[in-house]
DOVEX-534335 format. One record per atom (N, C-alpha, C, CB): x, y, z; residue in three letters. Coordinates in steps of 0.001 Angstrom, whole numbers, plus 524288, in hexadecimal, padded with zeros to 5 digits. Last residue first. Glycine has a CB too. Layout:
% DOVEX-534335
XYZAla;...
***
This chain:
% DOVEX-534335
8C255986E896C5CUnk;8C7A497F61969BEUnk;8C27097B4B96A98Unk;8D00597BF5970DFUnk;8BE9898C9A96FBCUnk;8BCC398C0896A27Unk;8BF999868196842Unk;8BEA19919396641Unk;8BD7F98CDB97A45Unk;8B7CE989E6977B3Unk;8B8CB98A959726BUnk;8B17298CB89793CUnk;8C92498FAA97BD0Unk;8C66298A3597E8EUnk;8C01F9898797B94Unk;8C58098B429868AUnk;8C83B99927976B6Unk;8CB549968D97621Unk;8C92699063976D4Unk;8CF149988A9791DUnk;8C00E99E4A98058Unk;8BFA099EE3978F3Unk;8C0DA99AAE97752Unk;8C3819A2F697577Unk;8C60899CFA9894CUnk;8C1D699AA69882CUnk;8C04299A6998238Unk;8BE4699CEB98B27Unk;8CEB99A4CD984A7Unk;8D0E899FF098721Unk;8C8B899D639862EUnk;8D4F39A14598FD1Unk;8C9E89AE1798577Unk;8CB5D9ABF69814CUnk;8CCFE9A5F0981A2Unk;8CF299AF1897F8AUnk;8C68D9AFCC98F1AUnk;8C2C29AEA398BD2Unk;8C4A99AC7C98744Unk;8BFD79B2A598ADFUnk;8D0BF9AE1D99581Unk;8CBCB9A995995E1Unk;8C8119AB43991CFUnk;8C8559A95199C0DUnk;8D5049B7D3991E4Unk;8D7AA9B208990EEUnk;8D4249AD2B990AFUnk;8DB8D9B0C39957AUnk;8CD799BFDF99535Unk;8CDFC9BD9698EDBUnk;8D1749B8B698D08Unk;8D0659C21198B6DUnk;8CDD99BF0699DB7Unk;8CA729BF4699C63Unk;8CABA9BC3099821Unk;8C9229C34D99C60Unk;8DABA9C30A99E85Unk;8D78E9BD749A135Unk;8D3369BC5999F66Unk;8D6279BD799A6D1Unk;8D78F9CB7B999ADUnk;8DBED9C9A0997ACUnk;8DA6B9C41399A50Unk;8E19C9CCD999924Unk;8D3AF9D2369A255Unk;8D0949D11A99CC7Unk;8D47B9CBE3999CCUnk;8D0889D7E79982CUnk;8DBE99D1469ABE6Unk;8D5D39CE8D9AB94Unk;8D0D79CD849A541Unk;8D28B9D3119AFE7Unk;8E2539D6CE9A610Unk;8E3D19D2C49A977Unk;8DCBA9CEEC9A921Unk;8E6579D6149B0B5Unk;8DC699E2949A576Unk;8DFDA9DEC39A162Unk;8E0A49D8619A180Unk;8E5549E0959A1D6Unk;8DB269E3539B0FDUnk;8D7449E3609AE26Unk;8D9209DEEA9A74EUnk;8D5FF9EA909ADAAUnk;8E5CB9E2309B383Unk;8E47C9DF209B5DFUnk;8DE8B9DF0D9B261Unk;8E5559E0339BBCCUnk;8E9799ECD39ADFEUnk;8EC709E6EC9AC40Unk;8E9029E2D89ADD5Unk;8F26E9E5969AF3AUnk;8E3D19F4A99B3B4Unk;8E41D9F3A99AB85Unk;8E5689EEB79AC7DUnk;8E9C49F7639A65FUnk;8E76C9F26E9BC49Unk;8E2789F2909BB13Unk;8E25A9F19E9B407Unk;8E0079F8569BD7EUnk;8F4339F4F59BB0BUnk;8F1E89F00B9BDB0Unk;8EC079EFFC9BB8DUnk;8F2339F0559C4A3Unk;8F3559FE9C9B74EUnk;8F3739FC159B39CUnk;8F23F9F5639B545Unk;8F87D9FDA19B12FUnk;8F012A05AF9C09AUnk;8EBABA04C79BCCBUnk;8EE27A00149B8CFUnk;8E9F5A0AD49B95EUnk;8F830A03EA9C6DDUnk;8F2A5A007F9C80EUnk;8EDE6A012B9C3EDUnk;8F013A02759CDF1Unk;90019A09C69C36CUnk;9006FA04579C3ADUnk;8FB4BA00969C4A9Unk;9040EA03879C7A3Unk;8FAC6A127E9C437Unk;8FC1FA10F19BF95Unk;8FD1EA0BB89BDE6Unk;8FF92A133B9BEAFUnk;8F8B4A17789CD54Unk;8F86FA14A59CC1EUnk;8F864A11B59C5EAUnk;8F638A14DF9CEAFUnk;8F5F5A25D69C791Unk;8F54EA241D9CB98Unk;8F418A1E5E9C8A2Unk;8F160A27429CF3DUnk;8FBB2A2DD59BDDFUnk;8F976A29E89BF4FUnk;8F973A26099C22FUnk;8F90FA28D09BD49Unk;9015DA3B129C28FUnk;9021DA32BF9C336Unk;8FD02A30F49C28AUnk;9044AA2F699CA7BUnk;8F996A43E59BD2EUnk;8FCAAA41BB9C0D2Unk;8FD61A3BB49C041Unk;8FA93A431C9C5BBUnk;8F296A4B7D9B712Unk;8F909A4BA39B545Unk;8FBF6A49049BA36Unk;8FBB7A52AD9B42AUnk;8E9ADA4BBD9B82DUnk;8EBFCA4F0E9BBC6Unk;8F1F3A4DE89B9ACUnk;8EA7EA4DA29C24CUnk;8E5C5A44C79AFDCUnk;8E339A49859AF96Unk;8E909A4C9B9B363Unk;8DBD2A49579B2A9Unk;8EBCDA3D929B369Unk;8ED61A3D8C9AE3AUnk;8EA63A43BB9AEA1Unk;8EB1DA37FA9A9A0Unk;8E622A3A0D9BC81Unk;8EB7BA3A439BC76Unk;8EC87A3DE29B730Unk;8EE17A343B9BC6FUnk;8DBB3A39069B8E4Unk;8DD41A3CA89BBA8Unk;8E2B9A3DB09BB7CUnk;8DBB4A3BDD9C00CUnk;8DFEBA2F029B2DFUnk;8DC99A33809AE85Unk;8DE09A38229B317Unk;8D3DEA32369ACD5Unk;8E10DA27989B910Unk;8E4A7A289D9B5C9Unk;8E3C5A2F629B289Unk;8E45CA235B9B1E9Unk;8D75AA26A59BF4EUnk;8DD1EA29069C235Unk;8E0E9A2A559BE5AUnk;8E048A24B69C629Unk;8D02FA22489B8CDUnk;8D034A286D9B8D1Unk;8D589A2ABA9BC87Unk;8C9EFA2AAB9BBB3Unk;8D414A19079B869Unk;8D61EA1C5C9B2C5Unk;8D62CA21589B560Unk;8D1C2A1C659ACACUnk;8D3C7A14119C052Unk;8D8F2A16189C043Unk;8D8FCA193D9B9D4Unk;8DDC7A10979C14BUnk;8C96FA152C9C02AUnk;8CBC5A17619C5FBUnk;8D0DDA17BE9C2ECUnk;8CBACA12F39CC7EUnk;8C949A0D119B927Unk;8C740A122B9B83EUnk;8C838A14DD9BAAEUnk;8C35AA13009B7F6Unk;8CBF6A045C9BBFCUnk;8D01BA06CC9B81DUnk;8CD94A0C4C9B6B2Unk;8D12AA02DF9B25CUnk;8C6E7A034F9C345Unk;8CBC4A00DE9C59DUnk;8CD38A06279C091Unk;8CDC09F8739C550Unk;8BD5CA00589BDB7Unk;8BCA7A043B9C15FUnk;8C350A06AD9C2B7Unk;8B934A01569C6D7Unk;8C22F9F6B29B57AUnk;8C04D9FBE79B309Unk;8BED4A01589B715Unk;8BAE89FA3F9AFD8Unk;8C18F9EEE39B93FUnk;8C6569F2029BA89Unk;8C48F9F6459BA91Unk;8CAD19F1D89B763Unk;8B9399E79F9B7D2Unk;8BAF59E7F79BC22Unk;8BF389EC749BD2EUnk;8BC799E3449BD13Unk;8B87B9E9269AEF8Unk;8B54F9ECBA9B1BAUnk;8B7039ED0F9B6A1Unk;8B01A9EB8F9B1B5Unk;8BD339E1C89A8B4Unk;8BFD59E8229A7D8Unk;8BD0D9EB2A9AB6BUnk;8BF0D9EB259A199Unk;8B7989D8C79AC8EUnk;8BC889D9729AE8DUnk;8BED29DF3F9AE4EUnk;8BFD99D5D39ABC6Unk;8AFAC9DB579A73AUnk;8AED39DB619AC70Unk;8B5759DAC09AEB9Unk;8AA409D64D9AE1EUnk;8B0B39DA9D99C86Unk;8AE959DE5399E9FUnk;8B05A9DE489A432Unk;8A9539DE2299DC5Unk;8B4939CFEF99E72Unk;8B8599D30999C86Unk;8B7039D87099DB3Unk;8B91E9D22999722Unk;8AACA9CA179A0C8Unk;8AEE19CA859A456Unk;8B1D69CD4F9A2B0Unk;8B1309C6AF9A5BCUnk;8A6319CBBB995AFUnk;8A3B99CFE799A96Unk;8A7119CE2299F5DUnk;89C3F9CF0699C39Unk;8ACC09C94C98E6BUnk;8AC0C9CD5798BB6Unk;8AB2A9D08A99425Unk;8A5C09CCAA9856BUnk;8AAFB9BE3399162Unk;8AFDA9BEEE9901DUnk;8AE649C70B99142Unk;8B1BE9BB84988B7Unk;8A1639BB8298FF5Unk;8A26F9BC9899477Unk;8A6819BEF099547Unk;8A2469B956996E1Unk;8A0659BE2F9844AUnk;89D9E9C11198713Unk;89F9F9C1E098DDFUnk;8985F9BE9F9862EUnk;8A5A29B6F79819CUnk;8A7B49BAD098083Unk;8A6369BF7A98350Unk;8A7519BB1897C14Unk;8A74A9AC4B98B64Unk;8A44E9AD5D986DDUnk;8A7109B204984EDUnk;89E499AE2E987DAUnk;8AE009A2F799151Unk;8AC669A86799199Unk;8AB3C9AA3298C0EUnk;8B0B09ABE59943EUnk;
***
C-alpha cells in the first residue's frame, strides 16, 4: 500500500462514521443547548473507538508493508 492508497482508505474509513458521529454530535450540542442528559453516551464513545479501531489497523499494515520493502 502506497501512501496515496494508505492516505484514501483512511479517508474512507473516517467516512464511514462521520454520518454516525454527526447524528450524535448534534444530539450532544441540543442536549447541551437545553441543559439535559446527554443522550447515549455509551454509544457515542463505541463509534469514536471503533472509527479509532479501524485507522489504527490501517496504519499497522501500512507501516508494517513500509517495513517489509525497505529490509
Amino acid at each position: 500500500m502506497g501512501d496515496a492508497q494508505f492516505v484514501k482508505e483512511t479517508i474512507q474509513a473516517l467516512n464511514s462514521h462521520a454520518p454516525e458521529l454527526d447524528s450524535m454530535y448534534r444530539g450532544e450540542m441540543a442536549a447541551a443547548e437545553n441543559r439535559t442528559e446527554i443522550p447515549n453516551v455509551r454509544d457515542i464513545f463505541k463509534e469514536m473507538a471503533e472509527a479509532s479501531r479501524e485507522c489504527d489497523e490501517m496504519l499497522e499494515i501500512y507501516l508494517w508493508r513500509r517495513r517489509s520493502t525497505v529490509t
